[in-house]
ZADRENVEX-978840 format. One record per residue (C-alpha): residue number from 1; x, y, z. Coordinates in steps of 0.05 Angstrom, whole numbers, plus 32768, in hexadecimal, padded with zeros to 4 digits. Layout:
BEGIN
REC  nr    X    Y    Z
REC NUM    X    Y    Z
...
This chain:
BEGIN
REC  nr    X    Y    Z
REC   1 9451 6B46 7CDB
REC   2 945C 6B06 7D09
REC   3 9407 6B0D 7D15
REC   4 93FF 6B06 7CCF
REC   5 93E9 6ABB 7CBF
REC   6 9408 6ABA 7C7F
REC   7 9452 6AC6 7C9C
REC   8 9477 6A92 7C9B
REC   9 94B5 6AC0 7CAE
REC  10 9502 6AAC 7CA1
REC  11 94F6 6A79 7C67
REC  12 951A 6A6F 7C25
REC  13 9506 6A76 7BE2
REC  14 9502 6A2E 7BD0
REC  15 94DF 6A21 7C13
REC  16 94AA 6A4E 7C07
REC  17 949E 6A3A 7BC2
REC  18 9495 69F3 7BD9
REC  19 945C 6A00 7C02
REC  20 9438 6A2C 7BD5
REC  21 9441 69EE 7BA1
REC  22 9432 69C1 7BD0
REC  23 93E8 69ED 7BD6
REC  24 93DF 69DC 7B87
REC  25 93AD 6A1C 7B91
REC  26 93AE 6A5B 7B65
REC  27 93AF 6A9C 7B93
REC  28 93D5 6A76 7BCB
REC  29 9409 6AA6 7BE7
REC  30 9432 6AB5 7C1D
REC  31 9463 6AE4 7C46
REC  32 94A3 6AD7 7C54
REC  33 94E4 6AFC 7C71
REC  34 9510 6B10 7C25
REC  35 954F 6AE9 7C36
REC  36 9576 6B24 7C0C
REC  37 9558 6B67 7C28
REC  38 955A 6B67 7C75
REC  39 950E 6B8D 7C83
REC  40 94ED 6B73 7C49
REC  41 94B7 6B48 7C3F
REC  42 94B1 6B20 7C02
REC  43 9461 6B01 7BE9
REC  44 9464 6ACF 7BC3
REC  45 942A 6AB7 7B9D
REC  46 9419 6A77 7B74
REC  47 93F0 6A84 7B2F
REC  48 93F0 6A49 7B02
REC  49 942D 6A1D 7B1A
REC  50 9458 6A5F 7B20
REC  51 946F 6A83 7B5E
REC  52 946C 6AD5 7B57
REC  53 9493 6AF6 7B8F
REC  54 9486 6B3E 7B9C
REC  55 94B9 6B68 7BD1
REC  56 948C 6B88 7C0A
REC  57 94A9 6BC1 7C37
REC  58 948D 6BF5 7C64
REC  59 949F 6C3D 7C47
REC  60 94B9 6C78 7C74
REC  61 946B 6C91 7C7B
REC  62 9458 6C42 7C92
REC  63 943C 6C2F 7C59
REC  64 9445 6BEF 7C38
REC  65 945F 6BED 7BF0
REC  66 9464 6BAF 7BBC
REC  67 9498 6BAA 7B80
């Protein structure tokens, strides 16, 4: 994941939000470490001055999944 561009790794919730804020740009997103399930990925994305954060993990088969 650490090739990804979009990772920005072990950051908070509030950190992440402020840059995607900071952006001001519907469809911004990111990927970032879930600070409550170690191995979980969470994207957030900004759509009109709100921040939707979906949980990514890899499955047993090594596919990726979103809730």
């Amino acid at each position: 994941m650490e090739a990804v561009t979009v990772y920005h790794g072990k950051i908070s919730r509030e950190t992440g939000e402020k840059l995607l804020l900071a952006t001001g740009l519907d469809g911004s997103y990111l990927l970032r470490d879930s600070e409550s399930v170690p191995g979980v990925y969470c994207l957030c994305v900004l759509y009109q001055g709100y921040i939707y954060t979906y949980r990514v993990s890899q499955t047993e088969t090594g596919s990726w999944s979103a809730e």
